[in-house]
C-alpha positions as semicolon CSV with decimal commas, in nm:
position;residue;x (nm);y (nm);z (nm)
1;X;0,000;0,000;0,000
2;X;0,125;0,352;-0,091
3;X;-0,054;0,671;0,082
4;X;-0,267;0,876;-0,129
5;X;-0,151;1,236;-0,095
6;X;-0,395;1,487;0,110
7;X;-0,323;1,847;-0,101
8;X;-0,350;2,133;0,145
9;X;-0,251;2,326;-0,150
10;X;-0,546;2,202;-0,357
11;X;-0,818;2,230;-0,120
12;X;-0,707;2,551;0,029
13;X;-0,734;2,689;-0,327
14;X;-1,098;2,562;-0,302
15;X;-1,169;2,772;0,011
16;X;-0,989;3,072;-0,113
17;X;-1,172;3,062;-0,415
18;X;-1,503;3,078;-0,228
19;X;-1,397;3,331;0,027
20;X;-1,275;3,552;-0,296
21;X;-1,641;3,531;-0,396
22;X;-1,844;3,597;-0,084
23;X;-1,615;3,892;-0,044
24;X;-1,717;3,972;-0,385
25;X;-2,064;3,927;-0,297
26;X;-2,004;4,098;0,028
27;X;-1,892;4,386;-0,184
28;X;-2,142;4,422;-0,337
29;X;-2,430;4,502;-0,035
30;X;-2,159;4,790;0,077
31;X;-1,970;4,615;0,331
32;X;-1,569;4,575;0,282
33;X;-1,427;4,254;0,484
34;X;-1,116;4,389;0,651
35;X;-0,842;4,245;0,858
36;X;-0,723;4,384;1,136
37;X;-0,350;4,209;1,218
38;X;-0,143;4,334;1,525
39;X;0,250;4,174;1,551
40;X;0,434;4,281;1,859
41;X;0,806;4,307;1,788
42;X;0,980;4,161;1,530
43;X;1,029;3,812;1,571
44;X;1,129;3,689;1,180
45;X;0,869;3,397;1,171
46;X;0,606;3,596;1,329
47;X;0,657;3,890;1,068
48;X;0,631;3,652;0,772
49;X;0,301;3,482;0,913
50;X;0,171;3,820;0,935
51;X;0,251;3,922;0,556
52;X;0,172;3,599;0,398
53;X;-0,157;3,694;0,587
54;X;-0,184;4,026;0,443
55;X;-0,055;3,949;0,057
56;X;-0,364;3,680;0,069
57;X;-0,620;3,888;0,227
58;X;-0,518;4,144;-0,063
59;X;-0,540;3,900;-0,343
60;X;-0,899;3,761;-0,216
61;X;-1,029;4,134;-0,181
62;X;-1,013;4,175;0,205
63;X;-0,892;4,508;0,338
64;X;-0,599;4,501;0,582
65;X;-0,527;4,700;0,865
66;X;-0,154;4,637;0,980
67;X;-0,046;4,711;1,293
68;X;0,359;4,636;1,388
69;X;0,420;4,744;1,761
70;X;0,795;4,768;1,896
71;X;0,885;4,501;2,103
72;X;0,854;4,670;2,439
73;X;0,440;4,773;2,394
74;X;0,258;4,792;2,697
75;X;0,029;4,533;2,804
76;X;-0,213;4,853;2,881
77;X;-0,152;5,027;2,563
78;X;-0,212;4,669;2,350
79;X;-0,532;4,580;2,535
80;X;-0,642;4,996;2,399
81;X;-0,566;4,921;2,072
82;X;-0,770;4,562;2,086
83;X;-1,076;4,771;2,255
84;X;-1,038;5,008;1,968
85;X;-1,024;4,774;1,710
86;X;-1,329;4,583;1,858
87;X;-1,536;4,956;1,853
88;X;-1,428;4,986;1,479
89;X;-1,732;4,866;1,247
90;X;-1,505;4,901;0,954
91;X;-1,304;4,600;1,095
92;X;-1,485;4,272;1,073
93;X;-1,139;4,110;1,219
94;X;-0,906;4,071;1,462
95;X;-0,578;3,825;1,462
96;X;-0,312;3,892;1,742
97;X;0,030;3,780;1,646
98;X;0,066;3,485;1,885
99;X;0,318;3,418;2,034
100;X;0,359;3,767;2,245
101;X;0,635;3,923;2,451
102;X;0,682;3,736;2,775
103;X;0,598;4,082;2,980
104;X;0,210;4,042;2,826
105;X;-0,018;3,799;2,928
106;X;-0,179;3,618;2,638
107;X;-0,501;3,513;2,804
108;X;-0,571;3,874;2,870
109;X;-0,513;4,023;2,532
110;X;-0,704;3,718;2,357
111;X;-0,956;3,760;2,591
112;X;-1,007;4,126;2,515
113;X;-1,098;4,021;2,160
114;X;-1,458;4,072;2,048
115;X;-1,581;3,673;2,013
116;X;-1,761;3,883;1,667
117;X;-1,432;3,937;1,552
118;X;-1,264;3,655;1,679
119;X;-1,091;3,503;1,350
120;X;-0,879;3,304;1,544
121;X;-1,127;3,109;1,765
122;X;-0,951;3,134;2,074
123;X;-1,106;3,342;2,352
124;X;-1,306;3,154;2,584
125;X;-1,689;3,195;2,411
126;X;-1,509;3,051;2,071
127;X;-1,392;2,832;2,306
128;X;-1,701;2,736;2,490
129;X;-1,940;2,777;2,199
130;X;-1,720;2,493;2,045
131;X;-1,733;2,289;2,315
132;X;-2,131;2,300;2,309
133;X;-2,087;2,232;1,880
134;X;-2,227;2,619;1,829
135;X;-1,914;2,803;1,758
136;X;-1,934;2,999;1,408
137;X;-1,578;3,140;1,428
138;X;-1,347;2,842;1,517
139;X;-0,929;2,792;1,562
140;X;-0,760;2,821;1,205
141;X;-0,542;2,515;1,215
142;X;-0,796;2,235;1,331
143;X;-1,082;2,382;1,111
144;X;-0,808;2,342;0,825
145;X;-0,796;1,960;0,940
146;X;-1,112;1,899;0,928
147;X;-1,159;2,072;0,555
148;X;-0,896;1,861;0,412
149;X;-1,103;1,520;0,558
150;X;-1,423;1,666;0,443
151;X;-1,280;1,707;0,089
152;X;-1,147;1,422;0,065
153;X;-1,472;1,228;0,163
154;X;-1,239;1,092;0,465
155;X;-1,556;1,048;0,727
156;X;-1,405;0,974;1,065
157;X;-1,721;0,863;1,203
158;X;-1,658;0,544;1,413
159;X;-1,282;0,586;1,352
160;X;-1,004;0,574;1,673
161;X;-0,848;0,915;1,632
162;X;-0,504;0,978;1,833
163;X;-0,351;1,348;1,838
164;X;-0,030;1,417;1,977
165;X;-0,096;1,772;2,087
166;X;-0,278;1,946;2,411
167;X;-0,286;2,322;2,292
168;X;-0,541;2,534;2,282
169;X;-0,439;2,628;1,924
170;X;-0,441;2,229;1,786
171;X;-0,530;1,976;1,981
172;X;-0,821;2,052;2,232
173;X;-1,034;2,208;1,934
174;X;-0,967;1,961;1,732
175;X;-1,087;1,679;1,950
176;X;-1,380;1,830;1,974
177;X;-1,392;1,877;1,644
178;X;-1,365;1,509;1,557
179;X;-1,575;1,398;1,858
180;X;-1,895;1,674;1,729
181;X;-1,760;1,403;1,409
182;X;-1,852;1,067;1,571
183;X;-1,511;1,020;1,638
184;X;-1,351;0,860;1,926
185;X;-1,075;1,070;2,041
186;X;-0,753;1,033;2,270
187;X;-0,529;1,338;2,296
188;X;-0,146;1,248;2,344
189;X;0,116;1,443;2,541
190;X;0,504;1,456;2,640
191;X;0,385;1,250;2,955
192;X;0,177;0,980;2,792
193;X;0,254;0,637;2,826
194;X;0,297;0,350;2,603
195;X;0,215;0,647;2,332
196;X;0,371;0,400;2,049
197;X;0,092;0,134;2,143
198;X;-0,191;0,407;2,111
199;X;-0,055;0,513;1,834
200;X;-0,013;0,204;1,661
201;X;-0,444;0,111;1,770
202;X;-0,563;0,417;1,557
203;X;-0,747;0,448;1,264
204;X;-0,668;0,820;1,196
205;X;-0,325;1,007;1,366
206;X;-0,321;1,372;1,386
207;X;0,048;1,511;1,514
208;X;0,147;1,862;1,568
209;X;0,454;1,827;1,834
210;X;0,705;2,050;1,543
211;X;1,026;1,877;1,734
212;X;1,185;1,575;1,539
213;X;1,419;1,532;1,843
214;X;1,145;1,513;2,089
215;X;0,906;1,334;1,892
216;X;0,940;1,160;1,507
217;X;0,617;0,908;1,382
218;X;0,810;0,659;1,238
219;X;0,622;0,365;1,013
220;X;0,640;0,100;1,337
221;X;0,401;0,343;1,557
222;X;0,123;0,337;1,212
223;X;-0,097;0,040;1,105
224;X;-0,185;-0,023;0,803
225;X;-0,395;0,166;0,619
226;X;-0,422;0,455;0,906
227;X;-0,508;0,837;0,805
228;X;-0,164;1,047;0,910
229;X;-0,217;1,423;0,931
230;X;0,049;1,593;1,001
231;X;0,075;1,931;1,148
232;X;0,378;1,993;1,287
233;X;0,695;2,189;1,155
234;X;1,035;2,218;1,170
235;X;1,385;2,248;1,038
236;X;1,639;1,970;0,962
237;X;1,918;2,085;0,792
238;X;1,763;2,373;0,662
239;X;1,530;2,183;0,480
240;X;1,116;2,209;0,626
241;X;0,966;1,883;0,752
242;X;0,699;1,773;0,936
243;X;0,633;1,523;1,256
244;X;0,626;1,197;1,054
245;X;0,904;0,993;0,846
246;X;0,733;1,083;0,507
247;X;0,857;0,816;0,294
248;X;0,871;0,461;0,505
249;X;0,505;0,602;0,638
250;X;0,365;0,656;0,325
251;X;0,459;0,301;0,250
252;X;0,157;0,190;0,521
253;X;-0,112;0,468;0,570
254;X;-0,405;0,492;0,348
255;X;-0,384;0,872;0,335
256;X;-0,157;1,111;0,417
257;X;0,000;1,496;0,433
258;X;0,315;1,606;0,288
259;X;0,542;1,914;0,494
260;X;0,513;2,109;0,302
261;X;0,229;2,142;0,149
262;X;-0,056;1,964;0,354
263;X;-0,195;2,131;0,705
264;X;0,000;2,485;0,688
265;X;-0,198;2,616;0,360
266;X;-0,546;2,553;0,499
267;X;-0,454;2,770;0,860
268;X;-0,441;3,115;0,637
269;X;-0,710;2,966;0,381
270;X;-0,966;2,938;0,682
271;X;-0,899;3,271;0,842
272;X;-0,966;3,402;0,547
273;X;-1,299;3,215;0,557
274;X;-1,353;3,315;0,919
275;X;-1,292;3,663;0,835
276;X;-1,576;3,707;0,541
277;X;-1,778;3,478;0,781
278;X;-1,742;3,754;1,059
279;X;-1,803;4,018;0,796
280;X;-2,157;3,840;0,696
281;X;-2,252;3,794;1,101
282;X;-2,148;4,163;1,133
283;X;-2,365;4,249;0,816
284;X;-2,680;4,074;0,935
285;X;-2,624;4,236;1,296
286;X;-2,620;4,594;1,147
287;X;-2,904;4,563;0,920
């Protein structure tokens, strides 16, 4: 068995191309969907997140409003400018550059966020309203999972799903995600034992850990025909790779994502979606 190859660049092309339109559509009734993206200091990867972010928002006709703080910005003065933001009707959007300087608690600026213009899905009513399988805005990355399985006609009802992950950014959402999917979930850690056994009893893995020295899926921890998502990145010799030993795994899953080119094009493909989405709630909430 070889892996058939799950395209994040394929199906993130699909959502774009229907975000492009609503926008359009938007557009149309008078209202503009705009951005608003705030990076504090200038850590390199965090800068180019933030204008891959803006170059797509441009190219699928969403405004941008780009704000790039110095590296010593107040907690006070960054929880104004979120308050601001969430009083502007012009901005339908609102994505914090995580992760922050260590003097400003993340919780607090997150959870100044209006949950209308919460494109990120992470303060606590995303978080809640996901947990109760209402949430309209949710987190970028696990939506962008769960896209790729839809499109593929992967249904993971019934299916043993194992993520290595806790966050609050990957793997919390997206167990609920896959468990609102009929699912049965277990969510994997640094401190989980016999992880290669669990690992090795599911039907779909999902791994984000982005540390080939702490954590590699090699082909002896997947069964046969298994789903692999992967979602975590790194470096190795300067070249980008994922969680998973590509080519002796492909070799046993059924499906499976390439690094790059799988998970990391959906996560800016569905913010764009959650931004037009907030755009239409803040249409209908105007009218």
């Amino acid at each position: 068995m070889v892996a058939k190859i799950i395209s994040g660049l394929e199906v993130s092309a699909a959502v774009k191309a229907r975000v492009k339109k609503a926008a359009e559509e938007l557009k149309e009734t008078g209202v503009q969907p705009c951005l608003a993206t705030v990076l504090v200091g200038n850590d390199p990867a965090s800068t180019t997140y933030v204008n891959s972010k803006q170059k797509t928002a441009s190219e699928l006709g969403i405004a941008t409003r780009d704000h790039r703080l110095a590296a010593n910005f107040k907690q006070h003065e960054l929880v104004e400018l979120v308050q601001l933001l969430n009083n502007d009707q012009h901005v339908h959007g609102i994505l914090v550059q995580l992760p922050l300087p260590s003097h400003i608690n993340e919780f607090d600026i997150i959870n100044t966020i209006s949950p209308f213009k919460d494109v990120d899905g992470l303060t606590p009513y995303s978080a809640g309203m996901l947990q109760n399988g209402m949430a309209v805005l949710k987190p970028c990355t696990p939506s962008g999972v769960m896209e790729l399985l839809d499109y593929y006609k992967i249904g993971v009802s019934g299916m043993d799903a194992v993520i290595v992950n806790r966050s609050n950014l990957v793997g919390i959402p997206l167990a609920l995600m896959l468990l609102e999917k009929n699912a049965t979930v277990t969510v994997c850690h640094s401190r989980t034992k016999g992880l290669a056994d669990k690992l090795r009893a599911a039907d779909l893995i999902i791994t984000a850990v982005g540390n080939r020295q702490r954590f590699t899926l090699a082909a002896d921890m997947v069964k046969d025909g298994a789903v692999v998502i992967d979602v975590g990145t790194s470096r190795q010799n300067g070249k980008l790779t994922g969680d998973v030993d590509f080519e002796a795994v492909k070799q046993k899953a059924s499906w499976i994502t390439p690094v790059p080119g799988g998970v990391g094009p959906m996560t800016i493909a569905m913010l764009m979606k959650n931004t037009v989405t907030a755009a239409s709630v803040a249409k209908g909430m105007n009218q």
